[in-house]
KESEFI-61755 format. One record per atom (N, C-alpha, C): residue in three letters; atom name; x, y, z. Coordinates in Angstrom, 2 decimals. Example, Ala and Ser with C-alpha at 12.3 -4.5 7.8 and 13.67 -1.06 7.14 Angstrom:
BEGIN
+-----+------+---------+---------+---------+
: res : atom :       x :       y :       z :
+-----+------+---------+---------+---------+
: ala :    N :   13.19 :   -5.69 :    7.80 :
: ala :   CA :   12.30 :   -4.50 :    7.80 :
: ala :    C :   13.20 :   -3.30 :    7.80 :
: ser :    N :   12.85 :   -2.25 :    7.08 :
: ser :   CA :   13.67 :   -1.06 :    7.14 :
: ser :    C :   12.90 :    0.03 :    7.87 :
+-----+------+---------+---------+---------+
***
This chain:
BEGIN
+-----+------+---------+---------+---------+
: res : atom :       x :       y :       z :
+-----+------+---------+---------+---------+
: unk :    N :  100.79 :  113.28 :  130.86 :
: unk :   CA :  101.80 :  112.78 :  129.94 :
: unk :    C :  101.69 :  111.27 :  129.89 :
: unk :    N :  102.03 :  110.48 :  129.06 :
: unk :   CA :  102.14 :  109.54 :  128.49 :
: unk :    C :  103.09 :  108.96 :  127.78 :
: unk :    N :  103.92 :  107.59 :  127.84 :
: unk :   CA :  104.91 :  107.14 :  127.56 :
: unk :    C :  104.85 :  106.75 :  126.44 :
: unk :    N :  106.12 :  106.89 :  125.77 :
: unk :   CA :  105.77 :  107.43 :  123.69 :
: unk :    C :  106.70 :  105.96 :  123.39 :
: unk :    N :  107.20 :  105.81 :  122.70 :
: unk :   CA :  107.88 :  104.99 :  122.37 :
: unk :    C :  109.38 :  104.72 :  122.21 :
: unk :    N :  109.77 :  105.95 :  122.99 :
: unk :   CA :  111.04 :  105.86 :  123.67 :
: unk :    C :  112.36 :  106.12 :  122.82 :
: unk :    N :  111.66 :  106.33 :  121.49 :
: unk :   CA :  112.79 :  106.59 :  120.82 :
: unk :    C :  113.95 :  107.96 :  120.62 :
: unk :    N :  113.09 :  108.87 :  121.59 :
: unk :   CA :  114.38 :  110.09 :  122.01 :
: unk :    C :  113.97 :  110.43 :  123.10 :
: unk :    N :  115.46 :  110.67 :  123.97 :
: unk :   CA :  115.15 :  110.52 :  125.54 :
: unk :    C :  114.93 :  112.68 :  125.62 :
: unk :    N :  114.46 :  112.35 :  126.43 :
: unk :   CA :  114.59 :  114.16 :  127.34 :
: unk :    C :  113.80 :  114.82 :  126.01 :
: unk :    N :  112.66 :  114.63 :  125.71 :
: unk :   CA :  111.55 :  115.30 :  124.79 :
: unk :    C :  110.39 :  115.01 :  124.72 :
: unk :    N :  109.82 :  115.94 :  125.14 :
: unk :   CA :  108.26 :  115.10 :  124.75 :
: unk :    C :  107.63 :  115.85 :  123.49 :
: unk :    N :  106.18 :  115.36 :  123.42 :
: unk :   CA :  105.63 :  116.18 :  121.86 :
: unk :    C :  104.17 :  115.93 :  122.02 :
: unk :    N :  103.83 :  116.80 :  121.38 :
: unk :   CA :  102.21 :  117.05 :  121.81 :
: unk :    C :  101.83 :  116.73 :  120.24 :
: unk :    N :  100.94 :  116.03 :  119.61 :
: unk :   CA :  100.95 :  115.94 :  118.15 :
: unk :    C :   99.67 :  116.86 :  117.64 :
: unk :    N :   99.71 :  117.01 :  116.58 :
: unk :   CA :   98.04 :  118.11 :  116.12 :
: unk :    C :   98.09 :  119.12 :  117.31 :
: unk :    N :   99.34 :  119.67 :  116.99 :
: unk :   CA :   99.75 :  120.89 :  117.76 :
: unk :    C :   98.99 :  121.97 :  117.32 :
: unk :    N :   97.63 :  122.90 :  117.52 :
: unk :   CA :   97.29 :  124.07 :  116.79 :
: unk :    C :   95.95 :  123.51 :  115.92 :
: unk :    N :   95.77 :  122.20 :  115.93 :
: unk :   CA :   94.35 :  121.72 :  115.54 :
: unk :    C :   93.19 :  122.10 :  116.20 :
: unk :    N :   92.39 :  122.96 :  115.70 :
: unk :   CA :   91.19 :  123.16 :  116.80 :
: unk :    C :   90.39 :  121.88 :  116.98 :
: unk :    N :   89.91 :  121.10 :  116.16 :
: unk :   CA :   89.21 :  120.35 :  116.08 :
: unk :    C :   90.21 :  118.98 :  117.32 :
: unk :    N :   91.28 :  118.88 :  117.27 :
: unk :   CA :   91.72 :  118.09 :  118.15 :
: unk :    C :   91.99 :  118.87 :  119.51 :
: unk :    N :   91.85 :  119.58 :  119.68 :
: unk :   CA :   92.14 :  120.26 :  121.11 :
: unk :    C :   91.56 :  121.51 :  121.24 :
: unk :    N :   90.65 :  121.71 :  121.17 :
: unk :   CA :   89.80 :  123.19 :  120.93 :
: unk :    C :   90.50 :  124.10 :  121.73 :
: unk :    N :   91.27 :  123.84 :  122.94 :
: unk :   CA :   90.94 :  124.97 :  124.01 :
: unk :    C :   92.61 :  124.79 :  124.54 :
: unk :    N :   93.34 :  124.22 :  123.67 :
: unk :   CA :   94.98 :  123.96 :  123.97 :
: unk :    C :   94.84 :  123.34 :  125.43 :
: unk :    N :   94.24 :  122.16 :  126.08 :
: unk :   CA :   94.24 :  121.46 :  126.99 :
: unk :    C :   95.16 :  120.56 :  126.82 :
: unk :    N :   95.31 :  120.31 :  126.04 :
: unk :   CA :   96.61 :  118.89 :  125.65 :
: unk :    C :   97.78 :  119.34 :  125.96 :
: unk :    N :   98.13 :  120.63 :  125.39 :
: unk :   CA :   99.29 :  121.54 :  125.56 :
: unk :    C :   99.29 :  121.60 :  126.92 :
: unk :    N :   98.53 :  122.53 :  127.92 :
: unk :   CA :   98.77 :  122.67 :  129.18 :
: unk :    C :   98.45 :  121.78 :  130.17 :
: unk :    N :   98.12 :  120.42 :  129.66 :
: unk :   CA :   98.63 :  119.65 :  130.63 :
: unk :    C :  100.04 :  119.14 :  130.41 :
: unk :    N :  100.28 :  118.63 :  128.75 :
: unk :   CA :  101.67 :  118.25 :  129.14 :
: unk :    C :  102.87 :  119.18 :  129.80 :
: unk :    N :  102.31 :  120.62 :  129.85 :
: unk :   CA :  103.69 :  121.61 :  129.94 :
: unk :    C :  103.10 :  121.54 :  131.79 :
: unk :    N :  102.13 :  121.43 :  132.34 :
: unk :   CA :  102.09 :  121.01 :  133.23 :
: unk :    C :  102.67 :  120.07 :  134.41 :
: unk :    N :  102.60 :  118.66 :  133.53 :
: unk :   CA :  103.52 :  117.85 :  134.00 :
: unk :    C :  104.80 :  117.69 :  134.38 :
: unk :    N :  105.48 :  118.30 :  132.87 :
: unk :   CA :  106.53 :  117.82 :  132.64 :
: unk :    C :  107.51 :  118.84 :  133.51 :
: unk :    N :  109.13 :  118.05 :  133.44 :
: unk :   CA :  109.99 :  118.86 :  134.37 :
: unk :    C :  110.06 :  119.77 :  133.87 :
: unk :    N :  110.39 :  121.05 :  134.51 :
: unk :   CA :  110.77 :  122.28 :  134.15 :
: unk :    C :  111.81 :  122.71 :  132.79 :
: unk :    N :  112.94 :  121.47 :  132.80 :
: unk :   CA :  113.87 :  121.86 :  131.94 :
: unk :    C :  113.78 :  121.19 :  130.89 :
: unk :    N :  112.71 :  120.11 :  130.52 :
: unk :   CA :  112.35 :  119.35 :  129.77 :
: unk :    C :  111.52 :  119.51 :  128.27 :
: unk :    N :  112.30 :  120.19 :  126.94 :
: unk :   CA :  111.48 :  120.46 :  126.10 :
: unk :    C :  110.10 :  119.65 :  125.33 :
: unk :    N :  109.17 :  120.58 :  125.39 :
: unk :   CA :  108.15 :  120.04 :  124.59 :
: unk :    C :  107.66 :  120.68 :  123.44 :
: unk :    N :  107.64 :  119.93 :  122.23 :
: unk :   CA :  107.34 :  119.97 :  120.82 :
: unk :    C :  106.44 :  120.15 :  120.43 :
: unk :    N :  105.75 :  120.66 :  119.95 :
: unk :   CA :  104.26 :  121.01 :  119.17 :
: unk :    C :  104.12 :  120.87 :  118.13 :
: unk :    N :  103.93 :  119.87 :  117.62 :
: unk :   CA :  104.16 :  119.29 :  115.81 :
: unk :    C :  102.68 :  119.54 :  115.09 :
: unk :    N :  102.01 :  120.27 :  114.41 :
: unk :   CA :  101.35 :  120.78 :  113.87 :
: unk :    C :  100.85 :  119.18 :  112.70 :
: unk :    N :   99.69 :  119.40 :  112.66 :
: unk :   CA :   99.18 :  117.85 :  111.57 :
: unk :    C :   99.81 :  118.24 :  110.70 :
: unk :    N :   99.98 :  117.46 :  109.54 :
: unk :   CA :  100.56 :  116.63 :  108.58 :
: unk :    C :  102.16 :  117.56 :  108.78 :
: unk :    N :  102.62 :  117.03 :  109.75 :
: unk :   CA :  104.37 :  117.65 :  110.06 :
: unk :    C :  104.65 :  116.58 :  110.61 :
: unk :    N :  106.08 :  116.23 :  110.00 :
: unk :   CA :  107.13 :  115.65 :  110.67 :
: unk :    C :  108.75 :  116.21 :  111.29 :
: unk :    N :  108.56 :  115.37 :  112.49 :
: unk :   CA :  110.31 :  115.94 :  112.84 :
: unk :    C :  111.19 :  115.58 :  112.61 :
: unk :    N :  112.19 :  115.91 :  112.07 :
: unk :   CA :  113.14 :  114.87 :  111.83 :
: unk :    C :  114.58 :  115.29 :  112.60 :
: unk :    N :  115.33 :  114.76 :  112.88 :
: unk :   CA :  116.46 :  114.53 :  113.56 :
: unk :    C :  117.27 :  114.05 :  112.78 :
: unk :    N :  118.93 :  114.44 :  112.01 :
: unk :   CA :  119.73 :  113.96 :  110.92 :
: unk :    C :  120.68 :  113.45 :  112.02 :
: unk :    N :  121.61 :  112.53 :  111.60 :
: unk :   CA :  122.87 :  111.87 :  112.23 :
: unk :    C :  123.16 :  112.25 :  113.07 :
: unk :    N :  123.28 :  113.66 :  112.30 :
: unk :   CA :  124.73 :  114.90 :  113.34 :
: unk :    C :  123.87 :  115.46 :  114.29 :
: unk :    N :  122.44 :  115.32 :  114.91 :
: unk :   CA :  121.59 :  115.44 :  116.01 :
: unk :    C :  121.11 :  117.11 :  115.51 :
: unk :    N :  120.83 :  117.63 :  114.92 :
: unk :   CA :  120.30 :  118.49 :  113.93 :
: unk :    C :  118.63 :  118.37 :  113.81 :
: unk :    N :  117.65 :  119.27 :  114.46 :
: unk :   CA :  116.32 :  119.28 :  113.96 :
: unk :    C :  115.88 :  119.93 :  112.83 :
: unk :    N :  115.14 :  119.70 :  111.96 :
: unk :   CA :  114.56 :  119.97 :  111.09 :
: unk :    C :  112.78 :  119.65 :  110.69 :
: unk :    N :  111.87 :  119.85 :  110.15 :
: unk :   CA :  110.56 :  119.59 :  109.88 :
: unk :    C :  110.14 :  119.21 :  108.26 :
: unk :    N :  109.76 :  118.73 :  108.29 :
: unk :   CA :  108.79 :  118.75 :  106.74 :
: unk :    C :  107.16 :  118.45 :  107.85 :
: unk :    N :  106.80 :  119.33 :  106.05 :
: unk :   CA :  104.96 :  119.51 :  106.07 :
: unk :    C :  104.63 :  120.83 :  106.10 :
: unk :    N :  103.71 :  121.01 :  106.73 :
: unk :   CA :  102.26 :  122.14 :  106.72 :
: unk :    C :  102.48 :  122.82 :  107.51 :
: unk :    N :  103.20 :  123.03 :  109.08 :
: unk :   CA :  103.41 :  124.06 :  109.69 :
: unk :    C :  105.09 :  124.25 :  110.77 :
: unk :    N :  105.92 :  124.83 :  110.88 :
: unk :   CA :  106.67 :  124.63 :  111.46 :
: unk :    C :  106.45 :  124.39 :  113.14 :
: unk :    N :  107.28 :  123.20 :  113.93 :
: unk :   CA :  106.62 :  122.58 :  115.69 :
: unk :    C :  107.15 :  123.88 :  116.39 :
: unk :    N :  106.58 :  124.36 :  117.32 :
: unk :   CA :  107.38 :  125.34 :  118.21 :
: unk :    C :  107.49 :  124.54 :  119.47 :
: unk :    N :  108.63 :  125.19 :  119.95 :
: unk :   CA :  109.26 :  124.47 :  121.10 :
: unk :    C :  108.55 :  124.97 :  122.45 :
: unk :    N :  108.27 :  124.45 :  123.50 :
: unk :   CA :  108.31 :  124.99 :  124.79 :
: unk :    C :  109.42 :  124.62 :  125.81 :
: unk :    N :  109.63 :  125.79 :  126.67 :
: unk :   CA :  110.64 :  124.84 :  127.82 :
: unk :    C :  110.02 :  125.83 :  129.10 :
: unk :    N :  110.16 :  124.98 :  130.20 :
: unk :   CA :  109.78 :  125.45 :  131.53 :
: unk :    C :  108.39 :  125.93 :  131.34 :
: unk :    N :  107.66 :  125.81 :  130.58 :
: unk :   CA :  105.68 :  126.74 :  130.26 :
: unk :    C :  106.19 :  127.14 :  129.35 :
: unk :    N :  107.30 :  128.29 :  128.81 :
: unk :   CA :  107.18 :  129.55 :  128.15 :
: unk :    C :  107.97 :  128.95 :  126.62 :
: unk :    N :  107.35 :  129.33 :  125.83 :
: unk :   CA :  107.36 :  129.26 :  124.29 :
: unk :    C :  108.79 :  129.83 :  124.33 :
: unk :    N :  109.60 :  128.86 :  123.64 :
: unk :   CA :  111.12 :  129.23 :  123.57 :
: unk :    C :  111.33 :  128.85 :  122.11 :
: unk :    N :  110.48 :  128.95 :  120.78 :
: unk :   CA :  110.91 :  129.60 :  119.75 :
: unk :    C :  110.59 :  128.23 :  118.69 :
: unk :    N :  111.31 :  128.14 :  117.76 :
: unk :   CA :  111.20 :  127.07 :  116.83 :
: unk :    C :  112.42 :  125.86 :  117.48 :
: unk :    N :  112.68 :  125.04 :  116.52 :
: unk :   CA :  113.64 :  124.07 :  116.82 :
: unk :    C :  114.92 :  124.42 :  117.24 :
: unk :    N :  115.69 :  125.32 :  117.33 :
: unk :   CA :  116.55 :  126.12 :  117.32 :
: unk :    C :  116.99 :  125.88 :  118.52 :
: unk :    N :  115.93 :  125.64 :  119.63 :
: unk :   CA :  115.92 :  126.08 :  121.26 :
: unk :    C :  115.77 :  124.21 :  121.40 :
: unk :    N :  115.84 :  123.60 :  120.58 :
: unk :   CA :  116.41 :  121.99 :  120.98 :
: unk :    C :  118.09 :  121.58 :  120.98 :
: unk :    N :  118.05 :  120.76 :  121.45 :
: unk :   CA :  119.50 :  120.84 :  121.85 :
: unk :    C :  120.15 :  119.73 :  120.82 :
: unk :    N :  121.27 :  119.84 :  120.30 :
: unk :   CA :  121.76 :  118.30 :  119.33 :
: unk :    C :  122.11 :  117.62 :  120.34 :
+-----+------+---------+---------+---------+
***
């Protein structure tokens, strides 16, 4: 893992989530779910996707594929399983 730019605390994100050509073998993925704390969600934002976050702390996406969430290793669904 690697320190992002700090602009939302308690999340990390893996970017070109599902790109073969950027991660052939989902190594990026299992190291960050590796690292990170157990209770600590991580994002999988698929290329040309953005996340967005509204006022009221609300996730949402635009682009090409919807991010799926992980928590503790295990795939815990779409944005849904982020917290406002």
């Amino acid at each position: 893992m690697t320190l992002g730019l700090g602009l939302v605390d308690q999340l990390a994100i893996v970017p070109n989530y599902g790109d073969e050509q950027e991660d052939a073998h989902g190594q990026k993925l299992e190291r960050t779910v590796a690292m990170a704390p157990a209770a600590l969600p991580i994002v999988g934002i698929p290329a040309r996707t953005a996340l967005i976050r509204s006022g009221e702390g609300i996730w949402s996406y635009e682009g090409a594929a919807e991010p799926v969430v992980f928590v503790g290793g295990t795939r815990a669904g779409g944005l849904d399983a982020l917290k406002t």
